[in-house]
ZAVEXTI-777652 format. One record per residue (C-alpha): residue in one letter; z, x, y. Coordinates in steps of 0.001 Angstrom, whole numbers, padded with zeros to 6 digits, always signed. Layout:
BEGIN
AZXY
...
***
This chain:
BEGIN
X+000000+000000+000000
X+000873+002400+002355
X-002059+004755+001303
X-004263+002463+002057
X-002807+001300+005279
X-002911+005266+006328
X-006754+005185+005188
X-007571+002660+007504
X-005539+003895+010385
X-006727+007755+009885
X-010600+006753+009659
X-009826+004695+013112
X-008233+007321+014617
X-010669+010231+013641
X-013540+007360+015254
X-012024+007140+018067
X-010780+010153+019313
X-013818+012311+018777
X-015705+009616+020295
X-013907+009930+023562
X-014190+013710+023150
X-017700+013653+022694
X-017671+011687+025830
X-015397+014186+027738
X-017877+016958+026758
X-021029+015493+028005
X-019233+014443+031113
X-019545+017292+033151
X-023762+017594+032060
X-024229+014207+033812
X-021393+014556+036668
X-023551+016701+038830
X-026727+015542+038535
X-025405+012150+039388
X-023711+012912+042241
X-026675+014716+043102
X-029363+011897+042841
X-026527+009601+044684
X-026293+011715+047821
X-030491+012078+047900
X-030947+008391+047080
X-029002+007414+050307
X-029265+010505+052460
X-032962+009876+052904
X-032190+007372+055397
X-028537+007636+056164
X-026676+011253+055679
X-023301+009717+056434
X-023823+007166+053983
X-024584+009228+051457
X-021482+011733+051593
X-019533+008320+051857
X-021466+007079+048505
X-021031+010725+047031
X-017079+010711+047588
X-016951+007139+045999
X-018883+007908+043216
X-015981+011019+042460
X-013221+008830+042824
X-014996+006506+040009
X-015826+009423+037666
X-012277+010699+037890
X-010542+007217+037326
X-013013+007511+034137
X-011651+010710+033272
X-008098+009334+033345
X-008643+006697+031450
X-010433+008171+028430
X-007763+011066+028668
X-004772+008554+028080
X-006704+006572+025923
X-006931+009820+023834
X-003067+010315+024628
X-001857+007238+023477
X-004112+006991+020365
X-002680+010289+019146
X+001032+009514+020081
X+000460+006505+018153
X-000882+007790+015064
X+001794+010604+015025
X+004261+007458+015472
X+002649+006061+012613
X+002504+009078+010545
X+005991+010759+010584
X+008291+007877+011473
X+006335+005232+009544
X+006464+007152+005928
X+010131+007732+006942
X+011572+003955+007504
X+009277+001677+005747
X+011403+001421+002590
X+014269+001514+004842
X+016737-000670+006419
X+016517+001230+009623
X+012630+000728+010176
X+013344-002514+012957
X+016116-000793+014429
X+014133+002676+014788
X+011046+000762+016551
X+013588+000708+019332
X+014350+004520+019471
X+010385+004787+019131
X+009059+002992+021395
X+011367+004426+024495
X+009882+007926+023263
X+006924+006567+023268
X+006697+004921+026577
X+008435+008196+027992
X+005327+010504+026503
X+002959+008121+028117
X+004215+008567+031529
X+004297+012508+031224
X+000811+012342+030250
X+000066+010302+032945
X+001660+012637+035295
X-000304+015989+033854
X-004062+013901+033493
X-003475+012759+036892
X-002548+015764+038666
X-005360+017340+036752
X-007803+014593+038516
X-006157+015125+042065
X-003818+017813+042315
X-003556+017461+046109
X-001888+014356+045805
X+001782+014622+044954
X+003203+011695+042578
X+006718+012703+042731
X+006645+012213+046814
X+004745+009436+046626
X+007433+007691+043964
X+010623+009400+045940
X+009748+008378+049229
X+009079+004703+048198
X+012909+003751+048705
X+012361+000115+049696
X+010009-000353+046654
X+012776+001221+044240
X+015503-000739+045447
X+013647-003821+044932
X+012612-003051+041248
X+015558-001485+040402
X+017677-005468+041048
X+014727-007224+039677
X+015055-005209+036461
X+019038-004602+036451
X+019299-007155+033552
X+016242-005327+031673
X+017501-002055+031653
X+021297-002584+031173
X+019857-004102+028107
X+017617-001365+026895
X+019991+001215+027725
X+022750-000716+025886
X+020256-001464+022519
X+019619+002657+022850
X+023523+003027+022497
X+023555+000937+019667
X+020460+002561+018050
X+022597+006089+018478
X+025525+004043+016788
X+023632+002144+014379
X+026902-000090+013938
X+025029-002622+011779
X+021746-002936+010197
X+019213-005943+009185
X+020576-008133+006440
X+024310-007308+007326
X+026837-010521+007692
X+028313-010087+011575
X+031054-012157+013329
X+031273-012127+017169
X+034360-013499+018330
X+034023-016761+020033
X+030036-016401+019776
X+029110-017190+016137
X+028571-015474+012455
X+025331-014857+010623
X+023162-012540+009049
X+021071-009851+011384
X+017332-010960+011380
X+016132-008822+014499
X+016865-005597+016499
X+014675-005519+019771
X+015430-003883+023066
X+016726-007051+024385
X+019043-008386+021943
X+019791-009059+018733
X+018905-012135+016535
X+021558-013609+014402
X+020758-016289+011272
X+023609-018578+011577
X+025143-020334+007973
X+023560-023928+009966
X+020628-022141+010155
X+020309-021736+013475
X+019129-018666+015608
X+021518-016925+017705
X+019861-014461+020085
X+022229-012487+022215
X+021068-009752+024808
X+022539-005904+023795
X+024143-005837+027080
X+026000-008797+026145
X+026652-007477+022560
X+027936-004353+023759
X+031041-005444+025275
X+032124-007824+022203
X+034234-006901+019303
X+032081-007335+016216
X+033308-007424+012495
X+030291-006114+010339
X+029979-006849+006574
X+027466-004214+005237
X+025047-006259+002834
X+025046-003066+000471
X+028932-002880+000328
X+031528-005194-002096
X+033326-007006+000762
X+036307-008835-000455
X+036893-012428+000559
X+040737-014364-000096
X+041511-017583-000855
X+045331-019473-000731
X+046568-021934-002819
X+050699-022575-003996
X+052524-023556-006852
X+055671-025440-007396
X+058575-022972-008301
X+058647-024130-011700
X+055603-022838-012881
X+055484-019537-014551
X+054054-016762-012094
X+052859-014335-015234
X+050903-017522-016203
X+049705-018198-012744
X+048259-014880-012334
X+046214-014835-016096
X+044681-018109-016012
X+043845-017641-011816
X+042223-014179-012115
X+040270-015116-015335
X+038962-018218-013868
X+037461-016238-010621
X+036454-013596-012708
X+033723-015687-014312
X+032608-017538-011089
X+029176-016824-010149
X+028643-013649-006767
X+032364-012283-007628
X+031583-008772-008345
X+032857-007469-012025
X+032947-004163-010954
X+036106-004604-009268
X+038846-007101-011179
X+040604-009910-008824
X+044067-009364-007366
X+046355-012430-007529
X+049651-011897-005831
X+052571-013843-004291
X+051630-014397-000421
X+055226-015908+000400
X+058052-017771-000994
X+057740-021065+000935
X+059835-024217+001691
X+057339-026289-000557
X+056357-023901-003263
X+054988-020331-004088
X+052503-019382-001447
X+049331-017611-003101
X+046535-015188-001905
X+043653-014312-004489
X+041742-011604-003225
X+037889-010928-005017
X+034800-009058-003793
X+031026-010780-003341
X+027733-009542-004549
X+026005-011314-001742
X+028538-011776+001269
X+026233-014155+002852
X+027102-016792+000115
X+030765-016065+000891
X+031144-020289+002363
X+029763-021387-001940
X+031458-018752-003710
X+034695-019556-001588
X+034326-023432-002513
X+033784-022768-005898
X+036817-020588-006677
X+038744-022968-005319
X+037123-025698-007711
X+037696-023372-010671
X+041347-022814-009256
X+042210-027127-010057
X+040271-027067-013564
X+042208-024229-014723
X+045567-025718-013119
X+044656-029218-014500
X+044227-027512-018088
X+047218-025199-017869
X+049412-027901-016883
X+049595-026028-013359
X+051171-027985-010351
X+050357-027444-006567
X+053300-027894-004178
X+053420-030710-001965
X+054430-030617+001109
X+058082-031691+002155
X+057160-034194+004032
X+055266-036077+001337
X+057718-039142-000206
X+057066-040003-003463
X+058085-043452-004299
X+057124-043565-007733
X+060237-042864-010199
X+057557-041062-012908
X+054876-038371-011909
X+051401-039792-011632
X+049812-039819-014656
X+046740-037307-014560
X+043005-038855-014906
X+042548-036800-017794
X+045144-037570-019818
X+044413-039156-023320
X+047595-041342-024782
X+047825-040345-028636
X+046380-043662-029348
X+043480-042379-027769
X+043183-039613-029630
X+043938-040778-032629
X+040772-042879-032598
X+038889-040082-031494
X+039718-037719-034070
X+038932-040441-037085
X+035620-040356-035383
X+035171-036896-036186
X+033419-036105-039748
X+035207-033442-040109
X+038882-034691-040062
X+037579-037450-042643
X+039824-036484-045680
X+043045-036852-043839
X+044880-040254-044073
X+046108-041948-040906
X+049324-040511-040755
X+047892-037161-041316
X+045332-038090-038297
X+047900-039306-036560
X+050317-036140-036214
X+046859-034200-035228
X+046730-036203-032498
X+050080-035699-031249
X+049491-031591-031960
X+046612-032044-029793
X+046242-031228-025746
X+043351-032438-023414
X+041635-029537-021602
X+039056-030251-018969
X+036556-027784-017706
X+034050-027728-014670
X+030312-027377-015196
X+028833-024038-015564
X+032422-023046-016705
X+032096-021025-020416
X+035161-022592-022716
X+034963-019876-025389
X+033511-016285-025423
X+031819-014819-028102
X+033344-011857-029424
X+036632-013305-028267
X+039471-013954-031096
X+040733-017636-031157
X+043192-019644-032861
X+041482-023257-032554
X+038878-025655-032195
X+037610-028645-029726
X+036326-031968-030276
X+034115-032728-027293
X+036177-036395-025723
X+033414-036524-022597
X+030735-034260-021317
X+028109-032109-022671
X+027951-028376-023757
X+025688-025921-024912
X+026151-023254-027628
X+024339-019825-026729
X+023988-016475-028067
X+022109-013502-026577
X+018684-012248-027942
X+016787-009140-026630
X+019558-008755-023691
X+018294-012617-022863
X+020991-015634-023644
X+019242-018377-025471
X+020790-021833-026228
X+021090-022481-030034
X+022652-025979-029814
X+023530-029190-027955
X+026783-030874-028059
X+027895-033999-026743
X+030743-036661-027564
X+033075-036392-031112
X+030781-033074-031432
X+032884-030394-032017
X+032827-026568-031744
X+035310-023298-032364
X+036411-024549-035875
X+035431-021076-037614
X+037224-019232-035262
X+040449-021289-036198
X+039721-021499-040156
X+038922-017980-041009
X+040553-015754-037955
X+036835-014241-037060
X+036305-014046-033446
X+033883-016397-031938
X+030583-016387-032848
X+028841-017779-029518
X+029469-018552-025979
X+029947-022358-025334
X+029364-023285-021771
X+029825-027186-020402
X+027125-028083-018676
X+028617-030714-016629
X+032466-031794-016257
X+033266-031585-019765
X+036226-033048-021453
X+037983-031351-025233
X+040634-031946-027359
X+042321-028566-028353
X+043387-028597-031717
X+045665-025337-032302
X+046048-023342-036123
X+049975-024332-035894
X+049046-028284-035547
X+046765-028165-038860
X+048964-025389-041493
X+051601-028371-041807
X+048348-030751-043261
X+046615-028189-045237
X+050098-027686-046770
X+049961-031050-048007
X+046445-031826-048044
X+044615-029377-050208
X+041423-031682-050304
X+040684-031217-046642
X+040394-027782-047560
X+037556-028220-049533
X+036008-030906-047530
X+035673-028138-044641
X+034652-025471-046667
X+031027-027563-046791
X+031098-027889-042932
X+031678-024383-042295
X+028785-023127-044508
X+026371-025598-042932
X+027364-024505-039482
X+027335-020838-040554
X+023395-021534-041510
X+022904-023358-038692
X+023994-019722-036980
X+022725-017304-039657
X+018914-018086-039257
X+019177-016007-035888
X+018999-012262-037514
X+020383-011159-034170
X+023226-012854-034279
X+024089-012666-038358
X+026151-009628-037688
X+028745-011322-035717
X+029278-014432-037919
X+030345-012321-040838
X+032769-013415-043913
X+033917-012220-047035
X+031505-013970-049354
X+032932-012240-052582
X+036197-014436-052173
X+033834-017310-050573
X+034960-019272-047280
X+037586-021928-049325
X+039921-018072-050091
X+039629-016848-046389
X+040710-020005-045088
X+043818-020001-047535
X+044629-016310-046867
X+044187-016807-042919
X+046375-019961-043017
X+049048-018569-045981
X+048155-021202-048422
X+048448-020573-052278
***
């Protein structure tokens, strides 16, 4: 691309300038005999006209002169501009805010040359009197263009500085926040998160405090929330820093920070700190840790702190929208094939073993490679089962309601052999290894009954090669003795 570009501009260049050398070497072989047929032309009938003719005709030539010189000027200050500072910025952050930089240099070459190819035209005529002397003239320019120039001067101190660069997050106080579009020598332009355009002039800029984000740095964001003082603060911290650890533009490279902010009148006072990918998402990413804050609290029977000057009137807490009586659930697990062998009384301690868990969409309920000690039974929602193939995750199966998911994990103590994800607000029943020992104790025929399940699931798995390796058991003693040795059974 930029070969090609140069091409262009070279061949241009190389057209042009020897053309106007050409044209500056030839000059002087038709100067004089022009001059010469001017003065004879109108001295036949006039001689003062024709020295008058003759001195205009000079004047023209050397305005001519001029103008192909700095023609030539600028067209080689130009391609130089092109050809060193060009190849240096282009990949560059810095190109827009080095245009700047050039194009002072730039302007300042051009008025040298301007200087030297005029004196070299008329070098009885003195430029720097003529400009110095003009004190009226100056005055008047210089408060026309006080605005201008306290602006360019003040974008050249911030070119020196470089205190920011295109793409970088910036907050202005009282002004506005966004994302750096521009860098001219007026101002600066400023994307808004309304997606608006905020244009402020570098004079103006240059007397504000301004907090820069870098867009190539891991800038760390914090969110508050609280607890009530009876919740467990080890707990707090897992479940909080493993929830934010899987939202989407939180940077794994560095791990979360949860940590008691204050200990309040209403509660424990909370900060998690986390750093972004992308700080210009920082408003989503912000809302959704905060989301995946009240699924994990609702699931970990978490409570937030209400304020003191709440009254609750009710003489019970409110019940939460996702609880499931055991009634309920009772009638949810004899709608899973699975449970089938077990009588009603069996089904019905299950139930009461059993916890609701709710998670958000886009929120991964198990892990694979991760050890587990139970199973769900899909109450509400959807999920999808996934596994990675060539580096690339591809979905293996759909679940929806009474589906359920995790049970090899609890049977035969492997770890988990695929990543289930809900794919919108999903709700589960956790059933736990210490809720079904006490039935298999007494219920050696649900045993058996599984063992099926698991080996159809298991092919279900299996017929992805890439994924065999992680869904291994010990076939010699078959699936029915690993469940009895993981569980203790005889």
């Amino acid at each position: 691309m930029f070969a090609s570009e140069l091409r262009k501009k070279s061949i241009f260049f190389i057209g042009l300038a020897g053309t106007i050398i050409l044209v500056l070497i030839i000059f002087p072989f038709i100067e004089l005999p022009l001059k010469n047929y001017i003065a004879s032309f109108f001295g036949v009938n006039d001689l003062h006209m024709g020295e008058t003719a003759t001195i205009l005709l000079d004047n023209f030539l050397r305005i001519i002169k001029i103008i192909l010189w700095m023609t030539l000027a600028i067209s080689i200050v130009r391609f130089l501009d092109f050809l060193i500072f060009g190849a240096a910025f282009r990949g560059s952050n810095q190109y827009e805010l080095s245009s700047l930089m050039r194009n002072v240099f730039s302007i300042i070459i051009y008025i040298v040359a301007f200087f030297v190819i005029f004196n070299s035209q008329y070098p009885r005529v003195d430029l720097a009197a003529l400009f110095t002397t003009s004190t009226i003239l100056g005055i008047v320019i210089g408060l026309a263009l006080q605005d201008t120039l306290g602006n360019l001067f003040a974008g050249l101190a911030m070119q020196a500085d470089q205190p920011f660069q295109i793409g970088d997050v910036i907050s202005i106080s009282d002004r506005g926040m966004g994302v750096v579009e521009g860098v001219s020598w007026r101002g600066v332009k400023i994307r808004t998160f309304q997606n608006k355009l905020l244009i402020i002039s570098n004079a103006v800029l240059g007397k504000e405090i301004i907090e820069v984000a870098p867009k190539d740095n891991l800038n760390a964001r914090i969110v508050f929330f609280n607890t009530l003082y009876a919740n467990s603060p080890a707990k707090t911290i897992q479940n909080v820093r493993e929830a934010v650890r899987q939202v989407e533009n939180v940077s794994p490279k560095i791990r979360p920070i949860v940590r008691i902010r204050n200990l309040g009148d209403n509660g424990i006072d909370w900060e998690i700190k986390y750093w972004l990918e992308d700080y210009s998402k920082f408003n989503d990413t912000d809302a959704l840790v905060r989301q995946r804050i009240w699924y994990v609290f609702r699931r970990e029977n978490l409570e937030f702190a209400y304020p003191t000057r709440t009254i609750h009137v009710e003489t019970k807490p409110q019940e939460s929208a996702f609880v499931e009586t055991v009634n309920e659930i009772f009638e949810q697990l004899s709608n899973v094939p699975i449970f089938a062998p077990l009588s009603d009384e069996e089904t019905q301690k299950l139930a009461q073993a059993s916890s609701v868990r709710v998670y958000a969409p886009g929120e991964a309920i198990v892990h694979k490679g991760k050890t587990g000690n139970s199973m769900f039974v899909i109450n509400r929602g959807a999920v999808k089962v996934q596994i990675m193939e060539d580096g690339q995750p591809k979905i293996i199966n759909n679940l929806r309601e009474n589906d359920f998911f995790g049970e090899m994990s609890l049977l035969t103590g492997q770890p988990r052999s695929a990543t289930v994800i809900a794919e919108e607000e999903t709700e589960v029943l956790q059933i736990k290894k210490k809720a079904l020992k006490p039935i298999f104790e007494t219920n050696p025929n649900l045993v058996k009954a599984i063992c099926l399940i698991i080996e159809e699931r298991r092919k279900l798995l299996e017929t992805h090669e890439s994924h065999a390796s992680t869904l291994h058991i010990d076939k010699e003693k078959g699936v029915l003795n690993s469940i009895k040795k993981f569980f203790g059974l005889n």
